[in-house]
RODO-2510 file (C-alpha; in nm, 4 decimals, decimal comma):
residues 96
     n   res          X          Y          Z
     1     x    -4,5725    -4,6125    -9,2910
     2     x    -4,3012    -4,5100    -9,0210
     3     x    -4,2946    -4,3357    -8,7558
     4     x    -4,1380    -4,0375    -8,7866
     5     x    -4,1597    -3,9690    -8,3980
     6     x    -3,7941    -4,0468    -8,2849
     7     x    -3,8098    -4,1977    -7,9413
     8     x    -3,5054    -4,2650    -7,6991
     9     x    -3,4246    -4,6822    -7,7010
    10     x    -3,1461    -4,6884    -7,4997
    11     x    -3,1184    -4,5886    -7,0982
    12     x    -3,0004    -4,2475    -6,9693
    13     x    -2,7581    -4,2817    -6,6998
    14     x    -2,8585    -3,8876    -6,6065
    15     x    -3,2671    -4,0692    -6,5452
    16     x    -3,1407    -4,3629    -6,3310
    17     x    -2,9597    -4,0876    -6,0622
    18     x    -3,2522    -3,8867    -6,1264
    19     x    -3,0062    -3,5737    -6,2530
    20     x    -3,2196    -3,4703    -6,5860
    21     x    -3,4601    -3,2871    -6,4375
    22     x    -3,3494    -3,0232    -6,2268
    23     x    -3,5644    -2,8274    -5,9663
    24     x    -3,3632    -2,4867    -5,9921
    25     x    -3,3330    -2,3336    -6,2908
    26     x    -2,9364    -2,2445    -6,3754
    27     x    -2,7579    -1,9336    -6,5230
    28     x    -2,5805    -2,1584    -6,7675
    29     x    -2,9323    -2,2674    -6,9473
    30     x    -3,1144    -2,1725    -7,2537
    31     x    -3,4413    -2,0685    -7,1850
    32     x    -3,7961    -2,0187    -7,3578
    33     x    -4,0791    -1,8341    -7,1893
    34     x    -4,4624    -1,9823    -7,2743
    35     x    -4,7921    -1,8963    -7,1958
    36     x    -4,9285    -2,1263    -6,8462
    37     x    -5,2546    -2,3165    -6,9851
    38     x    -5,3754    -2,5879    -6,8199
    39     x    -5,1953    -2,9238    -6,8008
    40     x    -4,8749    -2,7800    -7,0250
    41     x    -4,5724    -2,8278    -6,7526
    42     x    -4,6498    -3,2048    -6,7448
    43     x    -4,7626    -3,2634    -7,0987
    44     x    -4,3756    -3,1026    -7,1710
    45     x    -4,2175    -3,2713    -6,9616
    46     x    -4,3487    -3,6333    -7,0852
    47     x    -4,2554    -3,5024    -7,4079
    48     x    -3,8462    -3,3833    -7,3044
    49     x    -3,8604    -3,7208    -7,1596
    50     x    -3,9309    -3,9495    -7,4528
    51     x    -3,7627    -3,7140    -7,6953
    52     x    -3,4258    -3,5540    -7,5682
    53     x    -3,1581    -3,7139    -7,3645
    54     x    -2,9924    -3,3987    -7,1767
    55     x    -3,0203    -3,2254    -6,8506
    56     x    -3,3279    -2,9744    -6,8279
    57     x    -3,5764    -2,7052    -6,6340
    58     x    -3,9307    -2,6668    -6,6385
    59     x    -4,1265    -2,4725    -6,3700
    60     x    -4,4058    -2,1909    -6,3714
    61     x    -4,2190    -1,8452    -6,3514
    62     x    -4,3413    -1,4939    -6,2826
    63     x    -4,3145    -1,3108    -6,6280
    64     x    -4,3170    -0,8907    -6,6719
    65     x    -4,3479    -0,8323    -7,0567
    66     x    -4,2852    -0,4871    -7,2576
    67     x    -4,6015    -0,3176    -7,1711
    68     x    -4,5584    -0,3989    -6,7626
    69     x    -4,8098    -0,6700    -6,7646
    70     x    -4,7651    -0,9285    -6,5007
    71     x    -4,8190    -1,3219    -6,5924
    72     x    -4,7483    -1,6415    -6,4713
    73     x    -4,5455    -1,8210    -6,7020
    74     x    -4,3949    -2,1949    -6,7984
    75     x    -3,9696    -2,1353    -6,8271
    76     x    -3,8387    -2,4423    -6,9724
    77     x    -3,4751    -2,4776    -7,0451
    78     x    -3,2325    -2,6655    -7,1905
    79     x    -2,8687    -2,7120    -7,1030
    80     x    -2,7234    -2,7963    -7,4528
    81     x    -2,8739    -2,5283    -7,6917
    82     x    -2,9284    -2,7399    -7,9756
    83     x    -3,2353    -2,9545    -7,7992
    84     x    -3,3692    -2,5859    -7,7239
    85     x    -3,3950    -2,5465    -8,0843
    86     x    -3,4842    -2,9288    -8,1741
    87     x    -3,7710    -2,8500    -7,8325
    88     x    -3,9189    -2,5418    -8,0176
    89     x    -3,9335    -2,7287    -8,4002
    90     x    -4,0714    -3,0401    -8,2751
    91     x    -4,2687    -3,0259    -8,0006
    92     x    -4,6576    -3,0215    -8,0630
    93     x    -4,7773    -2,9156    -7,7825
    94     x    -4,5910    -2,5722    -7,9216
    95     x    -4,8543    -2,5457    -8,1863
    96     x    -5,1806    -2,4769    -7,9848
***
């Protein structure tokens, strides 16, 4: 049976001048706000890795929902909206 999981073969140029992940997150990004467990922000970020090939943000963030409840948060963000979207489908670490 194949594997299904599609995995980057060839090198990013954006890894090798260590551009793809940045340590600010920018206006111009799509973003999705999860709940902080433990061990998420570098499980994800192994995961964007093998998976995507474009530019992207993850860091804890200060989060103040509806109901004025303060939480700590993971942002993550993407700067081509389409591996947002591709991030939230296949990502398993979404699912728990």
């Amino acid at each position: 049976m194949r594997n299904l999981v599609h995995k980057l073969k060839e090198p990013n140029p954006l890894n090798f001048f260590d551009l793809r992940k940045l340590k600010v997150p920018p206006a111009h990004f799509e973003y999705i706000v999860l709940p902080l467990t433990y061990n998420l922000e570098k499980s994800i970020v192994k995961w964007i890795e093998q998976h995507q090939k474009g530019r992207f943000y993850v860091g804890i963030a200060d989060h103040l929902d509806q109901n004025n409840h303060f939480s700590r948060t993971l942002k993550v963000g993407f700067e081509n909206h389409k591996e947002l979207s591709y991030f939230t489908l296949a990502c398993p670490l979404l699912k728990y």
